[in-house]
Backbone bond lengths (Angstrom), bond angles and torsions (degrees), N, CA, C in turn:
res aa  C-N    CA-C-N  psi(-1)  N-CA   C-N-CA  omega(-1)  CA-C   N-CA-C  phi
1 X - - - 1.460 - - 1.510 109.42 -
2 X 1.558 115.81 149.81 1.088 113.18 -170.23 1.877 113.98 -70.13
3 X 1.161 142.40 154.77 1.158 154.44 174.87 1.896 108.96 -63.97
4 X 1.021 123.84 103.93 1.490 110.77 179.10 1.572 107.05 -122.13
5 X 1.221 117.95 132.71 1.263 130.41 172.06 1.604 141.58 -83.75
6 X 1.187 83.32 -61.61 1.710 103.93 159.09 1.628 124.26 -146.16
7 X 1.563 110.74 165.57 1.266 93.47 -169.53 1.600 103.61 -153.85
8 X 1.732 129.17 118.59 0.986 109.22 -161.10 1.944 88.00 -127.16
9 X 1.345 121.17 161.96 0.977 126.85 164.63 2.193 128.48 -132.27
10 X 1.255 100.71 146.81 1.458 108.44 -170.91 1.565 95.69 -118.09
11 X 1.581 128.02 126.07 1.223 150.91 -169.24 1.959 87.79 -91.78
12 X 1.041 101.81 144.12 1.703 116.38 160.90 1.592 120.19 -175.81
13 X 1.759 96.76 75.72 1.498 93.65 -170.99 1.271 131.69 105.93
14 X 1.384 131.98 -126.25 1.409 134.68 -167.48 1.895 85.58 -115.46
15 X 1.218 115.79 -0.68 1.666 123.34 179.42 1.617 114.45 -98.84
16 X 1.243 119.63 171.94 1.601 144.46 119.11 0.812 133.45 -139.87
17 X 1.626 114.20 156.75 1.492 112.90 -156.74 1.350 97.01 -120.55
18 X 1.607 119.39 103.20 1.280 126.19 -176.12 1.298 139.61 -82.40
19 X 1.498 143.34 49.79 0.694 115.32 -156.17 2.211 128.77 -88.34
20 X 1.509 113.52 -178.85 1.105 120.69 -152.89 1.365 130.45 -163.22
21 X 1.415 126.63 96.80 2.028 107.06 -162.68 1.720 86.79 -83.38
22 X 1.711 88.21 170.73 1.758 111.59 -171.35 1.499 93.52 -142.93
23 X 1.239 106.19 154.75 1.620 109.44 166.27 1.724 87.69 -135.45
24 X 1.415 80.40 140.14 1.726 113.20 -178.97 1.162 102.09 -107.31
25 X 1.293 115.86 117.74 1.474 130.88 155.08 1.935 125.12 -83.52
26 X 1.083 108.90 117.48 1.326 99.79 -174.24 2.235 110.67 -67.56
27 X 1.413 100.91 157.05 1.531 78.39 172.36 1.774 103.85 95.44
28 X 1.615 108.65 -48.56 1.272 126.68 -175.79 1.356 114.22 -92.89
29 X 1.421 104.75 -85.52 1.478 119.45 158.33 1.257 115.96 -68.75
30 X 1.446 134.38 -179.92 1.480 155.05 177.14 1.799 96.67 -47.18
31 X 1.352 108.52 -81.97 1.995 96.61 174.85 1.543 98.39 -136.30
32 X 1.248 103.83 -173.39 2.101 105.01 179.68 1.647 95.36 -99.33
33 X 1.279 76.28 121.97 2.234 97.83 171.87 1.774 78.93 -144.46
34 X 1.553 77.10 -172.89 1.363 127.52 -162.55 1.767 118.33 -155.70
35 X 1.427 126.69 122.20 1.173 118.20 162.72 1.574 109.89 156.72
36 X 0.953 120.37 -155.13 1.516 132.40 -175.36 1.742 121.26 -105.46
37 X 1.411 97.20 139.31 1.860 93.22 173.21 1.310 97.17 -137.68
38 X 1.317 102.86 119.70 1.670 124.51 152.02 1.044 123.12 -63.07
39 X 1.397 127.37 119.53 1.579 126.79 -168.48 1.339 109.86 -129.69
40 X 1.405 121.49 124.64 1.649 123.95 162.55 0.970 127.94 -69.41
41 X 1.193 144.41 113.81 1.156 124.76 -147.26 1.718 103.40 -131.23
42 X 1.467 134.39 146.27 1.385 121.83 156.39 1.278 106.39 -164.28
43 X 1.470 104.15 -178.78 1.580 120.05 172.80 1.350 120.22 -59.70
44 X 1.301 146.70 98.89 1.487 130.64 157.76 1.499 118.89 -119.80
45 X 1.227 116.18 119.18 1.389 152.08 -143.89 1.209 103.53 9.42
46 X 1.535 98.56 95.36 1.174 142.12 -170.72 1.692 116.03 37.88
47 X 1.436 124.39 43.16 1.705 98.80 -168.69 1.743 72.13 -144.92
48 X 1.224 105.12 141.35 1.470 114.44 153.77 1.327 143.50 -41.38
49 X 1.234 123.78 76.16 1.421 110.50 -136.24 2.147 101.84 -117.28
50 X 1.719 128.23 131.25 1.138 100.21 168.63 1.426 134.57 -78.52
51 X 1.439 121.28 152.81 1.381 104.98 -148.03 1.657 96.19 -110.16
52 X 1.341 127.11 -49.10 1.137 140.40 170.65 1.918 107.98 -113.30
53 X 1.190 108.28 148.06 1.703 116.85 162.78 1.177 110.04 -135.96
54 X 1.416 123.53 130.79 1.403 136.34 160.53 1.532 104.53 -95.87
55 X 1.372 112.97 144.17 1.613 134.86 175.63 1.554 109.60 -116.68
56 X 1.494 105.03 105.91 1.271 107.09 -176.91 1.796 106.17 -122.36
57 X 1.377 92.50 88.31 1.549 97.60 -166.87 1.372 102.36 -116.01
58 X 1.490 112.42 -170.98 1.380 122.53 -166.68 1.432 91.81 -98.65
59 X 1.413 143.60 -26.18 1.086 132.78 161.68 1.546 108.84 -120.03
60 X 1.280 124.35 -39.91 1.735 121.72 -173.90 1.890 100.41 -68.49
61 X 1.279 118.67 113.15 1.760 117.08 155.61 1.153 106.98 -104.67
62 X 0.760 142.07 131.95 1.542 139.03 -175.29 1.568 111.67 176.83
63 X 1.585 133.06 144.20 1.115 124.41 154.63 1.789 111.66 -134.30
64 X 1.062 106.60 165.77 1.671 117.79 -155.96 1.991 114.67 -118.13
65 X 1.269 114.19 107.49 1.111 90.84 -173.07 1.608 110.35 -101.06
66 X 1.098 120.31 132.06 1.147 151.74 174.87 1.679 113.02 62.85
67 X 1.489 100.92 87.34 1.966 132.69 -139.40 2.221 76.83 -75.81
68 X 0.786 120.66 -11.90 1.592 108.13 -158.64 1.921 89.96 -130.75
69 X 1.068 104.09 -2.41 1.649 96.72 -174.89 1.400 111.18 -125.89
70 X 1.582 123.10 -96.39 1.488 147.23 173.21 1.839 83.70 -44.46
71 X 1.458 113.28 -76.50 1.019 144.73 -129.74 1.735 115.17 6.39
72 X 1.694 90.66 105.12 1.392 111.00 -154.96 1.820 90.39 -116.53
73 X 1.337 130.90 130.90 1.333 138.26 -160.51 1.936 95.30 -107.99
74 X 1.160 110.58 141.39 1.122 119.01 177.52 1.888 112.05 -139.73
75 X 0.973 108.70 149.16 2.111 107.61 -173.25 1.454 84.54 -98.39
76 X 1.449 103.62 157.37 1.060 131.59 172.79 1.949 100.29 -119.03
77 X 1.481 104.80 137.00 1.836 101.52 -165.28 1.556 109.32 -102.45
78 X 1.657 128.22 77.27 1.267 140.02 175.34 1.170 117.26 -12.45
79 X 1.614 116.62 -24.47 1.399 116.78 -165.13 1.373 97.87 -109.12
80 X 1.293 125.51 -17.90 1.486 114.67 -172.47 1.366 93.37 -104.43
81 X 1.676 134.13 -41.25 1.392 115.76 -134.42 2.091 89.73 -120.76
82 X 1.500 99.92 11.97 1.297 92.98 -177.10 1.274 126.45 54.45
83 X 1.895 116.15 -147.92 1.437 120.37 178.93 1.486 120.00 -43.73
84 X 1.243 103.32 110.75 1.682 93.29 -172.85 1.713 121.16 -70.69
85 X 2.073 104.21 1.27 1.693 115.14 172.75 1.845 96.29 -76.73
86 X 1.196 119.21 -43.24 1.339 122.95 175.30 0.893 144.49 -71.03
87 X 1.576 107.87 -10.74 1.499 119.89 170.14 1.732 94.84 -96.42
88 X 1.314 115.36 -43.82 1.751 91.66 -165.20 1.963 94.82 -60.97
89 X 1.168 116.11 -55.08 1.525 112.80 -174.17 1.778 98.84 -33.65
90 X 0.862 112.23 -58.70 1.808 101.14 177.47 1.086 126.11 -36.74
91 X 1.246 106.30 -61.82 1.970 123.73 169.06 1.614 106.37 -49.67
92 X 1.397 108.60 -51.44 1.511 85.35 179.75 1.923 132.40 -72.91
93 X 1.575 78.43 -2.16 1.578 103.03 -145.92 2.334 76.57 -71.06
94 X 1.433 112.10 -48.28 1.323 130.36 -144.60 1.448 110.23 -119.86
95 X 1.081 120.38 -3.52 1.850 117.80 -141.91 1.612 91.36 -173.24
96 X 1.135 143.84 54.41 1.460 140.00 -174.18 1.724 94.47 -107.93
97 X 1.886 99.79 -70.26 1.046 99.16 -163.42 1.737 120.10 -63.32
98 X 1.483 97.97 -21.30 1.697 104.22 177.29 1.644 118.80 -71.87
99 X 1.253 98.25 -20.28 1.498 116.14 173.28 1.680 117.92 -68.18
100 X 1.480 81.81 -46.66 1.993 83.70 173.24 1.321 132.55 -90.63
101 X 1.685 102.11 -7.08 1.406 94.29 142.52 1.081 147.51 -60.26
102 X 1.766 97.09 -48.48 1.197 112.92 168.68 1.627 123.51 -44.45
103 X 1.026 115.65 -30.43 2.007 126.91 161.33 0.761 75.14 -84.44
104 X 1.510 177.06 123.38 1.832 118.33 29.77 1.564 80.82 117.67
105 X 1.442 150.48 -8.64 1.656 113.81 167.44 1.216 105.97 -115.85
106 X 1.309 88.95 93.14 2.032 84.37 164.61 1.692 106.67 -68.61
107 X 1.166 140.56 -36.36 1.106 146.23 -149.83 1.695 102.42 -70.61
108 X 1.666 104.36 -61.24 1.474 117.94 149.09 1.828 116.03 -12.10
109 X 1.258 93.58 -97.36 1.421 121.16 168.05 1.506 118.53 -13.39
110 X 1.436 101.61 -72.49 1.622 94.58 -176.71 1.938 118.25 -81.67
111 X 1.774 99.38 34.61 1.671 86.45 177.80 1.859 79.02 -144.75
112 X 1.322 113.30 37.87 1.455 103.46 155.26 1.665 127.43 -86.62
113 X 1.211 111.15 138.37 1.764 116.83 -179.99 1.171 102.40 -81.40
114 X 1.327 119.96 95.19 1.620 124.30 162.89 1.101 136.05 -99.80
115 X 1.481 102.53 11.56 1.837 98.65 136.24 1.576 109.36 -123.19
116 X 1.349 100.01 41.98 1.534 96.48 155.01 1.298 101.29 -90.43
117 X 1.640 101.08 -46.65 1.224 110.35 -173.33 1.457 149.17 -65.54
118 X 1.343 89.46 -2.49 1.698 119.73 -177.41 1.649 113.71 -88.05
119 X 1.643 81.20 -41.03 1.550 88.14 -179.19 1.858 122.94 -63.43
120 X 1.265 84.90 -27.61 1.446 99.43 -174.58 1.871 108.53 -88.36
121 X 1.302 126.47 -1.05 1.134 131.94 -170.93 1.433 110.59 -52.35
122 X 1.221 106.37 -59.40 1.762 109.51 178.65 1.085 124.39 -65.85
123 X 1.614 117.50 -22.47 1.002 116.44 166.97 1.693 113.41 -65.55
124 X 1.339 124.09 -40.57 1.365 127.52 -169.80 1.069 92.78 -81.60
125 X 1.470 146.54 -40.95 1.100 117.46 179.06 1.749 117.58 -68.63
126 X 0.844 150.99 -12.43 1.413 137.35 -125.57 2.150 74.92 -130.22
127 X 1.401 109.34 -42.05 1.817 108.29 164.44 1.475 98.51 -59.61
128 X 0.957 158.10 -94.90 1.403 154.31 132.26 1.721 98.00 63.11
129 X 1.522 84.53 -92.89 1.523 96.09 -170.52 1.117 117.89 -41.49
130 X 1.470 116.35 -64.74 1.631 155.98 -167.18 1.643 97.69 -51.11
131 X 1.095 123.79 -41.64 1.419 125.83 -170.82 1.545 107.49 -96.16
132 X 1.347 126.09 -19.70 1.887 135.52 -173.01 2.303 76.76 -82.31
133 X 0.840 107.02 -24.26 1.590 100.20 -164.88 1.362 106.05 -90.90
134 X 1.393 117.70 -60.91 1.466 111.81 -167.40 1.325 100.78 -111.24
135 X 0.811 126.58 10.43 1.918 122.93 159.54 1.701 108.14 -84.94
136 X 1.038 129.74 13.38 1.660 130.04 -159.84 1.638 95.43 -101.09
137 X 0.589 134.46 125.25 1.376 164.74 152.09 1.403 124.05 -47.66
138 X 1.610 124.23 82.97 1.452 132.53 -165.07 1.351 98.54 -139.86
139 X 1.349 90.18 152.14 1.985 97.59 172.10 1.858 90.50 -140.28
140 X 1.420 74.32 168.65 1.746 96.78 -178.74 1.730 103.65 -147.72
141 X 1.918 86.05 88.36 1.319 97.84 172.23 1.961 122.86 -64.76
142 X 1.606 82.53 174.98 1.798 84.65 174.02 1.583 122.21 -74.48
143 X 1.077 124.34 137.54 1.677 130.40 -166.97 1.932 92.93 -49.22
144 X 1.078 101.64 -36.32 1.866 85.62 -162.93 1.555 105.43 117.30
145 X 1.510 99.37 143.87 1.966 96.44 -173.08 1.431 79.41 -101.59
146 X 1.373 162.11 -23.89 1.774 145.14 154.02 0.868 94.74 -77.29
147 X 2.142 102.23 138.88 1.188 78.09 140.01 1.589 95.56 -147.55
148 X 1.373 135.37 -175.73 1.021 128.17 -171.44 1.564 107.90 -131.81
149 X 1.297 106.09 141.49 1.986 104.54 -173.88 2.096 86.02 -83.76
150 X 1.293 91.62 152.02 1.067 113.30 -167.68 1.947 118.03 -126.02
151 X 1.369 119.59 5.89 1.583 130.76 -145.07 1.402 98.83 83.03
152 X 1.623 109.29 -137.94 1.428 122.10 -177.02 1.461 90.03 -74.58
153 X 1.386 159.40 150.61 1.390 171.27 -6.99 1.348 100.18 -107.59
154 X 1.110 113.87 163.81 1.677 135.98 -179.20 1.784 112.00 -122.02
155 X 1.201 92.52 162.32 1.870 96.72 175.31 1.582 115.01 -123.59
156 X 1.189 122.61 103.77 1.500 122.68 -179.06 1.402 119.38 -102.14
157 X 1.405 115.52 120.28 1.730 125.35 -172.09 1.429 96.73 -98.65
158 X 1.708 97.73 155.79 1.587 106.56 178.14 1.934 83.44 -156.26
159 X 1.264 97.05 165.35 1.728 122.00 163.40 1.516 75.68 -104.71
160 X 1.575 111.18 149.11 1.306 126.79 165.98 1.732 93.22 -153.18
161 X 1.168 90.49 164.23 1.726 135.53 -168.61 1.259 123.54 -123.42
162 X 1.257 124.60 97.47 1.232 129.86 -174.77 1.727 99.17 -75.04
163 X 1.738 128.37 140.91 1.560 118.69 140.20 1.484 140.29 -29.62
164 X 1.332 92.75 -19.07 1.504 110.90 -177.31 2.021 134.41 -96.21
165 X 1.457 74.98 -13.61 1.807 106.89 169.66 1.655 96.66 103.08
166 X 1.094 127.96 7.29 1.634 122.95 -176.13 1.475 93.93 -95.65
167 X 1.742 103.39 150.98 1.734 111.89 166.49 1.387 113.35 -176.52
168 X 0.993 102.57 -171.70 1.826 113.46 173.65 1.008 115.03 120.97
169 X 1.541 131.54 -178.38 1.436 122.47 -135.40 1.271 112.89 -75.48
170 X 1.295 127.16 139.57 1.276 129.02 169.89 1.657 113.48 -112.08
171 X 0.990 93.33 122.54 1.738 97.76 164.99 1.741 142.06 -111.89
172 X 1.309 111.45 100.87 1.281 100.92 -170.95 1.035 131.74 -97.15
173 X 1.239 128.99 171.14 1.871 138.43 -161.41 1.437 103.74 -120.15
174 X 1.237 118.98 87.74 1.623 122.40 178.41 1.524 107.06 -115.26
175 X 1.894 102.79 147.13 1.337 122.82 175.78 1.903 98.10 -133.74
176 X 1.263 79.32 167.50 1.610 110.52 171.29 1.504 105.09 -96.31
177 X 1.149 111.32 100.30 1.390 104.68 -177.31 1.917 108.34 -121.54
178 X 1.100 120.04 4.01 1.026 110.53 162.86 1.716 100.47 -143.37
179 X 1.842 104.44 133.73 1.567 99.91 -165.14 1.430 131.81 107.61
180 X 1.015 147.39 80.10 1.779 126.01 -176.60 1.715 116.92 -45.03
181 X 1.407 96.52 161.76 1.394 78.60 173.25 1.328 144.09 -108.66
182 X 1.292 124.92 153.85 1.609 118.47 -133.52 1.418 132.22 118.90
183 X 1.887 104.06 -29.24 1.436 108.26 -145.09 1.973 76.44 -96.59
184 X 1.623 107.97 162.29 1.359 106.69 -177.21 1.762 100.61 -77.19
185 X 1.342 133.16 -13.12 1.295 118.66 172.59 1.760 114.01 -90.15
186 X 1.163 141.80 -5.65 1.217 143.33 134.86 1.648 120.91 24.06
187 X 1.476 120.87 94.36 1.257 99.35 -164.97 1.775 94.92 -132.44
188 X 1.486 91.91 123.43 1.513 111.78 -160.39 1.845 93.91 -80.55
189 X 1.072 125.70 130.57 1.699 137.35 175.21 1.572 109.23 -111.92
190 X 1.382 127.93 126.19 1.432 134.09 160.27 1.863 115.53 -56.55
191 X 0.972 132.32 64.69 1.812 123.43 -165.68 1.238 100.22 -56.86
192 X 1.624 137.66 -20.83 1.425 135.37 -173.15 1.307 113.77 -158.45
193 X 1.438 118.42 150.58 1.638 102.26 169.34 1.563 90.54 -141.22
194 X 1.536 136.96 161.20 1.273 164.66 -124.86 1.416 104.15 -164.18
195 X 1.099 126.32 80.19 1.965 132.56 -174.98 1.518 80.61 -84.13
196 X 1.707 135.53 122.63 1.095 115.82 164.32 1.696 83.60 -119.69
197 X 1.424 121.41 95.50 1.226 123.75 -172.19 1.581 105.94 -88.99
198 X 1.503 109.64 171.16 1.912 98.83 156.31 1.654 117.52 -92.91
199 X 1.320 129.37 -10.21 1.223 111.03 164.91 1.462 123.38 -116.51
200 X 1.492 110.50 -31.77 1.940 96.79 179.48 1.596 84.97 -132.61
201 X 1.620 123.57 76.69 1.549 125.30 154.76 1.807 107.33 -55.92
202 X 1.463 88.31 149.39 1.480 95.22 -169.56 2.028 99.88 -169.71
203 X 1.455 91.42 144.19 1.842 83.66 169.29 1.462 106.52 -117.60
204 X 1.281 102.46 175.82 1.692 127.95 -176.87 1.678 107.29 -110.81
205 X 1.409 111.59 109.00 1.370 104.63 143.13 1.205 141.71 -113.39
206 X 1.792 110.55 111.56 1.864 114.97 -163.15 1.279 98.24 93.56
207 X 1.519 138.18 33.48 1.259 137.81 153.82 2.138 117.64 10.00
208 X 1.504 79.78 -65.17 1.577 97.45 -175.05 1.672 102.62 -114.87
209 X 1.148 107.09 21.35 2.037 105.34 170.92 2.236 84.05 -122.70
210 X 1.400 80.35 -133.21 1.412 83.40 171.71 1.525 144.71 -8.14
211 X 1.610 85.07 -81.90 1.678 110.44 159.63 1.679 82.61 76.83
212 X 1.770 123.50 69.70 1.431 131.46 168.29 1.581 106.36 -97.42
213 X 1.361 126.55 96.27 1.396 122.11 -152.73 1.916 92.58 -107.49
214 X 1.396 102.12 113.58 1.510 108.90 172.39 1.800 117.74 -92.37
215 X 1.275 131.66 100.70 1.475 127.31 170.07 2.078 112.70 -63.23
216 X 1.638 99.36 129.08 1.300 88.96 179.76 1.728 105.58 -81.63
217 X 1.437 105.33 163.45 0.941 135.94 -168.90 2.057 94.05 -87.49
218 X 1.451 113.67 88.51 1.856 96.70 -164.88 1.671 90.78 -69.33
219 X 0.920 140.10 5.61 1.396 120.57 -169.36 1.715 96.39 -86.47
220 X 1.274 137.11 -48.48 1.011 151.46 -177.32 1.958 100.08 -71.38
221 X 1.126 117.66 -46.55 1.479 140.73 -155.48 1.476 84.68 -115.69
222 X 1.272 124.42 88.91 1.576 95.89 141.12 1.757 126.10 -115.97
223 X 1.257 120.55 13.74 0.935 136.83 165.49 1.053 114.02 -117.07
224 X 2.082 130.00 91.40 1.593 112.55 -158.81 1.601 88.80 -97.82
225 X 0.984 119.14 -16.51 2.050 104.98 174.72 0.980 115.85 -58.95
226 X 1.329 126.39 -32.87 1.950 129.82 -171.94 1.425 95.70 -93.53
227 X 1.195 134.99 -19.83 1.260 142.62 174.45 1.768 101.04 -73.19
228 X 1.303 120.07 -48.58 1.321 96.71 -178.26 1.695 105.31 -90.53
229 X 1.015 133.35 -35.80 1.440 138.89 144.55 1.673 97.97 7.19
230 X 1.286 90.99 -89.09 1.857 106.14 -179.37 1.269 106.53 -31.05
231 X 1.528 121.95 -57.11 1.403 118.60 -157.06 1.597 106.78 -81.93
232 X 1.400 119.62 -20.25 1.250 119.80 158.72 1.809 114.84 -44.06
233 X 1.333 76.16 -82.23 1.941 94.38 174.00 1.282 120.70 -32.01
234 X 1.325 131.20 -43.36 1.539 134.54 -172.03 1.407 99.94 -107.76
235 X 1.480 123.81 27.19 1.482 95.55 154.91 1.600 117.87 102.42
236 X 1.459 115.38 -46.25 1.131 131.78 -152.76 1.817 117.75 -85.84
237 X 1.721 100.42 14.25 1.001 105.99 -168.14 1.820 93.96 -120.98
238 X 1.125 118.75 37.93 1.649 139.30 145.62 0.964 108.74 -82.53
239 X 1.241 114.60 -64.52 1.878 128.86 -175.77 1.090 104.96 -47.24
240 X 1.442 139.70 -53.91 1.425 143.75 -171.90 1.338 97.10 -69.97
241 X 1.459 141.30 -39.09 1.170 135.83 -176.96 1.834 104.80 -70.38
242 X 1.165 124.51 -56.49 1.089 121.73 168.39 1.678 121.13 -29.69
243 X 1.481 97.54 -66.70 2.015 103.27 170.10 1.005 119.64 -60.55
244 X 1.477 122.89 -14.44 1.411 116.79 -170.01 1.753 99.15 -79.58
245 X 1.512 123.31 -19.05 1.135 127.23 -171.24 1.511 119.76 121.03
246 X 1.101 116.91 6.03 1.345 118.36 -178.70 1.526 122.55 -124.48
247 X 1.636 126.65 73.87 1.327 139.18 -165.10 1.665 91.45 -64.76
248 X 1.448 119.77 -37.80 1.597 96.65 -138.87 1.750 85.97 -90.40
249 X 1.438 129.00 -8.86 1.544 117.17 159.43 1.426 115.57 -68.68
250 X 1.204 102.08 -46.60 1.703 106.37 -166.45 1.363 97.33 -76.68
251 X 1.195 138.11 -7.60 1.890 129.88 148.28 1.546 117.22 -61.50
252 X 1.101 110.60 -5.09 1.216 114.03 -174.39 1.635 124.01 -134.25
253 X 1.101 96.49 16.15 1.756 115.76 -180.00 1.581 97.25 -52.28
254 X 1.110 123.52 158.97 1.521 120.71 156.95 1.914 101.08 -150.32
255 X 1.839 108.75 111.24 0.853 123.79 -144.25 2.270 97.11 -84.14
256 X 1.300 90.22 -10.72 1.862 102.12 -164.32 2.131 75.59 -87.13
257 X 1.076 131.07 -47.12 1.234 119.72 -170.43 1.844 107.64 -65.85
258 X 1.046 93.09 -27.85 1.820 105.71 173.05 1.374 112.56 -39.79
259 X 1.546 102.27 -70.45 1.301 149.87 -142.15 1.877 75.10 -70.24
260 X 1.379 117.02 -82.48 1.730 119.05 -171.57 1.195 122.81 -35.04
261 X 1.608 121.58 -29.59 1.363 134.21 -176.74 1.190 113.80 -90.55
262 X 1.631 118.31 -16.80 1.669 112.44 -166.55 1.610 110.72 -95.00
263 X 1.304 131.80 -5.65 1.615 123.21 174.42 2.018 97.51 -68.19
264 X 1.386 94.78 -35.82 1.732 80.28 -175.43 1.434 133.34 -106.68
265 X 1.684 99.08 1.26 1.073 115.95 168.19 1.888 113.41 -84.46
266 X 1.249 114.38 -27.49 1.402 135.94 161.85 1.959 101.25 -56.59
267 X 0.798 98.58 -67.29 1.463 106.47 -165.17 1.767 100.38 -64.25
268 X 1.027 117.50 -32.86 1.560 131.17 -173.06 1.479 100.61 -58.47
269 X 1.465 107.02 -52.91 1.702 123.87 -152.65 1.445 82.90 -82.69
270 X 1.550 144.45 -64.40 1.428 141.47 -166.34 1.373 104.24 -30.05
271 X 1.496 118.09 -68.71 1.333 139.02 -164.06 1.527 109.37 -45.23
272 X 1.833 98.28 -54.13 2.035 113.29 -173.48 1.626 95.22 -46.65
273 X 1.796 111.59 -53.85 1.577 119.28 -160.28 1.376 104.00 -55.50
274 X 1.795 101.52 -55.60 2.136 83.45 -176.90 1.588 109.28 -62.70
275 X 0.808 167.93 41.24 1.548 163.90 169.11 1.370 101.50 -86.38
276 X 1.211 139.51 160.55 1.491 135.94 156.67 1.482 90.50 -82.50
277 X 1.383 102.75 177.97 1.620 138.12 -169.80 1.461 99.67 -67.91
278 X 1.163 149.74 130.90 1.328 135.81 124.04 1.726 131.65 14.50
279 X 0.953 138.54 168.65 1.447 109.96 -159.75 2.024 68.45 -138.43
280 X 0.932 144.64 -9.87 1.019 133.61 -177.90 1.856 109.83 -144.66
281 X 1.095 115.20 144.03 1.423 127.43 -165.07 1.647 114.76 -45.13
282 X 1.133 143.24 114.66 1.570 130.44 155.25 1.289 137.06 -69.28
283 X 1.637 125.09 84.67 1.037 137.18 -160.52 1.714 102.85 -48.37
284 X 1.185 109.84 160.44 1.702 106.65 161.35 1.504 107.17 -81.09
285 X 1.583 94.99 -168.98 1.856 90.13 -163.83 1.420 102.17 -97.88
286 X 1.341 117.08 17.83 1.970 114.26 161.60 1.441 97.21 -167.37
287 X 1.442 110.93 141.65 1.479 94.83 159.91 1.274 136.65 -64.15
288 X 1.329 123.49 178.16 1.774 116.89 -178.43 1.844 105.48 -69.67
């Protein structure tokens, strides 16, 4: 089920305009995003039904007309139509009632308050914004009791403990990204983390940016430590640094410094995995 955080709604008419952030898990959901969906929402014969959805994500733009009926998917074009909070406010602003025809309620449609609904625009937008921001979903795990210098980023292993009885080794990808290092303002960033748990393993990209959390698939994956192992080894764990949000580290990867650190950083992580679990939970390093 999708992840929901908060959820606020604006009345206008035979409508509401719902909005709501989601976190997408890849693996789980369709892929891992993050962001807000605006939902139209109303009565049709007699049941609460959504009528239109806009997807205003960090990667999903998209809105859906009639998500429980037609439900017919349409792209929204990042490059032409920009902020995808500013383009649906447009559509509703101009194009609401033509929209809900287009799903199938004319009946809907022609008893909307549109200057109820106008009036309230800034207000929905400005919830909009406010909620794509602090409804996002980040953690700021523990650095790791190993850890290994890496060039510019390092790799820190831990056994961790979920509250929930799940755990196992985690490995994270931290830089200094604000500060040199040394200096007393120095501010150490997670760029990735590696849950290689025993029941729902999963990684982090942008822990504390993004926070795009992919679950492996164990049928495909059933060894996710040698799985990230690999992606160490071949390189391919720049690229992930890059998506995770951080170009000006991953310009500076140096893959021969990799290469020196990974027989014992390999051998390090084997050892953490056979361990049993912790006998008591490993908090992260602040709460949410």
């Amino acid at each position: 089920m999708t992840t929901l955080d908060k959820q606020t709604g604006f009345d206008a008419g035979s409508v509401s305009v719902v909005i709501q952030h989601e976190l997408w898990d890849g693996n789980v959901h369709d892929h891992s995003d993050q962001g807000v969906a605006i939902l139209i929402v109303g009565q049709v014969e007699g049941r609460e039904t959504t009528l239109l959805r806009f997807n205003c994500f960090d990667i999903e733009r998209s809105y859906i007309y009639g998500p429980e009926g037609k439900n017919k998917l349409c792209r929204m074009d990042p490059t032409v139509d920009g902020n995808p909070i500013s383009w649906t406010l447009e559509q509703l602003k101009t194009k609401l009632p033509d929209m809900l025809k287009a799903a199938g309620y004319e009946e809907v449609a022609g008893q909307v308050d549109q200057p109820a609904l106008d009036a309230q625009l800034q207000a929905i937008a400005s919830t909009a914004r406010d909620l794509f921001a602090s409804g996002r979903n980040t953690v700021k795990h523990n650095r790791g009791t190993d850890i290994f210098e890496a060039g510019n980023f390092r790799f820190g292993l831990e056994m961790r403990k979920q509250a929930g009885g799940d755990g196992g080794l985690a490995i994270h990808v931290l830089a200094d990204l604000a500060g040199s290092p040394g200096r007393t303002y120095v501010e150490e960033t997670e760029l990735l983390a590696f849950d290689c748990f025993r029941e729902f393993p999963h990684y982090h990209y942008g822990p504390r940016n993004k926070n795009h959390r992919i679950f492996w698939d164990k049928t495909v994956v059933p060894d996710t430590l040698e799985w990230t192992l690999e992606v160490v080894r071949t390189g391919k764990l720049r690229d992930m640094i890059e998506r995770a949000g951080y170009p000006g580290v991953a310009a500076d990867y140096d893959q021969r410094v990799v290469d020196e650190v990974f027989p014992e950083l390999a051998k390090r992580a084997r050892e953490i995995q056979a361990q049993p679990l912790p006998e008591k939970p490993t908090p992260n390093l602040v709460p949410r």
